[in-house]
NUVEXPA-546143 format. One record per residue (C-alpha): residue in one letter; z, x, y; residue number from 0. Coordinates in Angstrom, 2 decimals. Layout:
N
 residu      pz      px      py num
      A       Z       X       Y NUM
...
END
This chain:
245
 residu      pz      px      py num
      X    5.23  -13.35    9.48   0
      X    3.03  -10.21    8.30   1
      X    5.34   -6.82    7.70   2
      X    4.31   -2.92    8.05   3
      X    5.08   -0.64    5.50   4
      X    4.79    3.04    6.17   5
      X    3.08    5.36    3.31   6
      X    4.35    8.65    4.24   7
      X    2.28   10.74    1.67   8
      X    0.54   12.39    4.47   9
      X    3.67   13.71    5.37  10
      X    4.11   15.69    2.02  11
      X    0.46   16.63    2.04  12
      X    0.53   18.61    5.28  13
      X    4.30   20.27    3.92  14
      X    2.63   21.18    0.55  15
      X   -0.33   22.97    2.42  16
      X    2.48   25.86    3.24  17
      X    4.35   24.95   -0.05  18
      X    7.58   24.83    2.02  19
      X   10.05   22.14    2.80  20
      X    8.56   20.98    6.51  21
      X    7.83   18.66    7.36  22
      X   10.12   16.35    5.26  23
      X    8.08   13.34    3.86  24
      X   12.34   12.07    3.55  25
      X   12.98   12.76    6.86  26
      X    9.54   11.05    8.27  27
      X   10.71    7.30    6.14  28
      X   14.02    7.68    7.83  29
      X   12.24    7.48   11.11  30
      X    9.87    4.99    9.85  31
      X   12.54    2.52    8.90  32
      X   14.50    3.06   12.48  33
      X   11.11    2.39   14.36  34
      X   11.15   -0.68   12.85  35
      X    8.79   -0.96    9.01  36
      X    9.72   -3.18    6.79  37
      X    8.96   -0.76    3.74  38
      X    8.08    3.08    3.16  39
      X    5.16    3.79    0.67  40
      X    4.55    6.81   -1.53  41
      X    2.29    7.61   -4.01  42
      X    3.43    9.68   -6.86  43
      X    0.38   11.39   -8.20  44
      X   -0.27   12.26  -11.54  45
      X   -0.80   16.11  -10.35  46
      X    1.76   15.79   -7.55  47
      X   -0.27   17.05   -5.24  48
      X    2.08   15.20   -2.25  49
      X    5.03   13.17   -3.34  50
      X    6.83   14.92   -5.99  51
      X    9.67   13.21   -7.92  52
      X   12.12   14.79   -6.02  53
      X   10.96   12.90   -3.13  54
      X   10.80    9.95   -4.90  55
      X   14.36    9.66   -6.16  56
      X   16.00   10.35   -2.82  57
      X   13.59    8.19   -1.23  58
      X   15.09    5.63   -3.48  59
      X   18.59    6.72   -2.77  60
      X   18.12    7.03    1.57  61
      X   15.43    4.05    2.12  62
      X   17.17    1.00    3.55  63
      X   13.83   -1.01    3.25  64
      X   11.73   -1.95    0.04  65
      X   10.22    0.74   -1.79  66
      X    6.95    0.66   -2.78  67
      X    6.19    3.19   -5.60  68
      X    2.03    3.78   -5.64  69
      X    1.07    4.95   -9.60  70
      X   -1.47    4.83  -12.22  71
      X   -0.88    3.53  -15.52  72
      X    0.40    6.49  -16.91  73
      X    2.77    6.78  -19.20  74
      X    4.79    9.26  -17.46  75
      X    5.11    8.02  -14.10  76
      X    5.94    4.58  -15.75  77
      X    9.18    5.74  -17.25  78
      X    9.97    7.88  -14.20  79
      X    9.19    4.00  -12.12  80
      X   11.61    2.16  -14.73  81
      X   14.24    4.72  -14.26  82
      X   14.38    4.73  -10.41  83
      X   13.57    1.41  -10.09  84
      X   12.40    0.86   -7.05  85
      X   11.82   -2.76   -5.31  86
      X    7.84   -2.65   -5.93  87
      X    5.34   -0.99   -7.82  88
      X    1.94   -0.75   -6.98  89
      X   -0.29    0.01   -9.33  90
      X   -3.26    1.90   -8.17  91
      X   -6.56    3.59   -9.88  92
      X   -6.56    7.59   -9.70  93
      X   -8.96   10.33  -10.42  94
      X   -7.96   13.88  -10.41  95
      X  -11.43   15.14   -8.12  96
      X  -10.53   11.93   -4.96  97
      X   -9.29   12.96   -1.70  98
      X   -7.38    9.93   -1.73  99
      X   -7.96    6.25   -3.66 100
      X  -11.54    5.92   -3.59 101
      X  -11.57    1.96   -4.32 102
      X   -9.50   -1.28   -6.55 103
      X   -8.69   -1.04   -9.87 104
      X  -10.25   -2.97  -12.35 105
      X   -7.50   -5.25  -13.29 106
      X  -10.33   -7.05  -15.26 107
      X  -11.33   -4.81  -17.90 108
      X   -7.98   -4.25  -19.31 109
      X   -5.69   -6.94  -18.84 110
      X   -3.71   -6.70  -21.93 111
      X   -2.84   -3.19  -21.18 112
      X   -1.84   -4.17  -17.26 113
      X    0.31   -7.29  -19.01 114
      X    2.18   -5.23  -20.78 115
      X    3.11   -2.24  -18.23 116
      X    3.85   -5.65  -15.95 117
      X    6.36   -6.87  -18.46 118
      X    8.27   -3.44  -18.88 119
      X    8.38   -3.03  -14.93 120
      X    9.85   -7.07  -14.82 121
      X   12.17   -5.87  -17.54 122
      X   13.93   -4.01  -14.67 123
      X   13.34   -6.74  -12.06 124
      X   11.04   -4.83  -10.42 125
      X    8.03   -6.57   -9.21 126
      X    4.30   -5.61   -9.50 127
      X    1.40   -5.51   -7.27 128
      X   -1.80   -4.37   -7.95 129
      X   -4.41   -2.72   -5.84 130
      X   -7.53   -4.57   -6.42 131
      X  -11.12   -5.37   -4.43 132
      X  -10.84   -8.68   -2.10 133
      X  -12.75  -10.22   -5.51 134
      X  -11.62  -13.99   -7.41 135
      X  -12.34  -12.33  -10.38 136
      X   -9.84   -9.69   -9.94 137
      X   -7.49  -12.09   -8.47 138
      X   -7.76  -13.93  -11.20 139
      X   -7.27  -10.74  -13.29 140
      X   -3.95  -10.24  -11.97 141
      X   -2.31  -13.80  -12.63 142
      X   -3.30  -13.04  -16.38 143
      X   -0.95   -9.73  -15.99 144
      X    1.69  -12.15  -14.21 145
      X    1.78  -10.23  -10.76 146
      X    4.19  -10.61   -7.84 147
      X    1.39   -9.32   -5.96 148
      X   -2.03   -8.17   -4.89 149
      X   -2.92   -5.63   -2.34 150
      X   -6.55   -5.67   -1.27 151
      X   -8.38   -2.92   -0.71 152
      X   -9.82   -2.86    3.07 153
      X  -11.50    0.50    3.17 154
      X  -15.28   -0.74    2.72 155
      X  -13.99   -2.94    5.69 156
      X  -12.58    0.00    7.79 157
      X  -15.50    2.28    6.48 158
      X  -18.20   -0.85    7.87 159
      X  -20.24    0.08   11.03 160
      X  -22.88   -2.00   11.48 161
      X  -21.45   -5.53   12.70 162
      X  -23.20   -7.55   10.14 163
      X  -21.80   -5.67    7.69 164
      X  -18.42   -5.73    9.05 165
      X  -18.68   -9.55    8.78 166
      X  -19.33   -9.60    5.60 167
      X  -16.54   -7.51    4.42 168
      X  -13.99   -9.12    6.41 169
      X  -15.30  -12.42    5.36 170
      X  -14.22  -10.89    1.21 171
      X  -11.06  -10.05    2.55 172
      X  -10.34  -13.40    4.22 173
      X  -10.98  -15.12    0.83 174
      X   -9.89  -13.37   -1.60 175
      X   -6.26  -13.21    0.71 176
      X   -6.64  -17.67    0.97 177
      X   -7.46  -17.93   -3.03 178
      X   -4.41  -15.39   -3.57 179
      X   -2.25  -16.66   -1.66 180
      X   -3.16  -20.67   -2.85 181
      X   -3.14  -19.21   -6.30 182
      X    1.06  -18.14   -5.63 183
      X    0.63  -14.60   -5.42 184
      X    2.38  -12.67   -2.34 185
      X   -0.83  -10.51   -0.66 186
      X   -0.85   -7.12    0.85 187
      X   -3.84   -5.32    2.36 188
      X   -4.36   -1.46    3.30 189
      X   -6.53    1.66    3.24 190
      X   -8.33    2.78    6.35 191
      X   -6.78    0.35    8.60 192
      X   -6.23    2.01   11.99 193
      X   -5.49    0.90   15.51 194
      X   -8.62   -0.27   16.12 195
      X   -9.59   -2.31   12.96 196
      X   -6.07   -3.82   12.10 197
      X   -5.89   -6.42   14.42 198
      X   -8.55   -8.94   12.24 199
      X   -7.10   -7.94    9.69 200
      X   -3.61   -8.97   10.55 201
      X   -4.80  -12.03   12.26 202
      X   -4.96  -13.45    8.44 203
      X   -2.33  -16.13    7.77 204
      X   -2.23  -15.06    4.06 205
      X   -1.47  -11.75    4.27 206
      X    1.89  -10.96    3.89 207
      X    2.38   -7.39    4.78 208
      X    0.11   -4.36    5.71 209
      X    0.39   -0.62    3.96 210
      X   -0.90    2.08    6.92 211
      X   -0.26    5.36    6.03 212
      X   -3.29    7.97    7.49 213
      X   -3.73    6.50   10.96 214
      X   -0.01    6.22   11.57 215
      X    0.68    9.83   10.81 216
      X   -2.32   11.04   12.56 217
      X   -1.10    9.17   15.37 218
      X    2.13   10.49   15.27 219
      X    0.95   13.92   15.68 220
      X    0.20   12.82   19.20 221
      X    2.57   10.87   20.07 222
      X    5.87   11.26   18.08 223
      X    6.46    8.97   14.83 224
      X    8.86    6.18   16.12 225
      X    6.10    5.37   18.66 226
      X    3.20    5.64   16.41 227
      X    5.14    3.16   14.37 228
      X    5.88    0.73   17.18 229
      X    2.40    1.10   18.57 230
      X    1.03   -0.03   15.28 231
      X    3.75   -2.71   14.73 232
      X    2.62   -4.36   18.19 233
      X   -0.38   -4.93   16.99 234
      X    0.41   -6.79   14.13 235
      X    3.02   -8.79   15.82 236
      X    0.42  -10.03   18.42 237
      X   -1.43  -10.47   16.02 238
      X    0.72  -12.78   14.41 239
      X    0.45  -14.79   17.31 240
      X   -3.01  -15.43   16.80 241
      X   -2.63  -16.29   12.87 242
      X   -6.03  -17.81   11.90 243
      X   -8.31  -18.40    8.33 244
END
């Protein structure tokens, strides 16, 4: 049965525009969890330009769901992960000039280093998933580092128009979720997914859970946050009713 976790780092974007306290990226996971996610994302930056620690320990202190900590490899926001500890980690590729993450990490070309910062974060029983293309190779990649988890990145999927091209994509995603999944590793997708483009997506019997931040909270500026979040979560659950690949 696939899960929604909420990323709420749109929240603390638009309350960092004013540099204020509203509206409360806390407050917003809260609301999340009562309209039903399974798990609140946030992704603490190296420049904190949303989520700032303080956000991310009482996050860890208020969330009754998992917690799914987005973060480079740095060495910083590793010791702050390993001394709030949440349930996940996901560890993510940054660059100081992206609006947001711009694509996977390449798990590949450093796997020693990724082994290592996956044996500290198991140290504290938290698990790791890394955010990688829909690729074998990088699949692959991430059983050398002894993942929990992959998340696959869907936003050359959502970014797709022509229908050929669309196809093709969604065709990546479908098997690099089945060769995950067969190879024992739990499988997450997200980035870009929206109310229009999910519904494929979560139609995919090896994906576990979903990670929707951006369309959600756009959404919710229409409609109110607990129904954005239902709205969203009906999709996936009909979807699951049509499980297929």
């Amino acid at each position: 049965m696939m899960t929604l976790n909420v990323n709420i780092d749109h929240v603390a974007t638009l309350r960092q525009v004013r540099g204020g306290k509203e509206p409360d990226p806390i407050t917003a996971a809260v609301n999340a969890e009562l309209a039903g996610a399974s798990g609140i994302v946030c992704h603490l930056r190296e420049d904190r330009r949303h989520i700032n620690d303080r956000d991310v320990r009482i996050l860890r202190e208020v969330i009754q769901t998992k917690m799914d900590l987005e973060m480079a490899a740095n060495e910083e926001i590793i010791l702050i992960a390993l001394d709030v500890v949440p349930e996940l980690v996901t560890i993510v590729p940054e660059k100081r000039e992206e609006l947001t993450t711009e694509g996977g990490l390449d798990l590949a070309a450093d796997i020693k280093r990724y082994k290592i910062l996956t044996e500290r974060m198991h140290d504290k029983d938290i698990e790791v998933s890394f955010f990688i293309e829909p690729s074998e190779t990088q699949i692959e990649a991430a059983l050398s580092c002894d993942a929990d988890m992959v998340e696959l990145h869907t936003g050359t999927y959502a970014n797709a128009v022509k229908e050929y091209d669309l196809d093709v994509e969604y065709r990546k995603i479908l098997n690099a979720a089945q060769f995950a999944s067969k190879a024992g590793l739990k499988v997450a997708a997200g980035h870009g997914l929206n109310y229009i483009n999910t519904k494929p997506v979560a139609q995919l019997r090896y994906i576990n859970e979903l990670s929707i931040g951006h369309a959600i909270m756009a959404r919710a500026i229409q409609v109110g946050l607990d129904r954005a979040v239902k709205e969203m979560l009906e999709i996936i659950n009909f979807a699951n009713l049509l499980k297929k690949g």
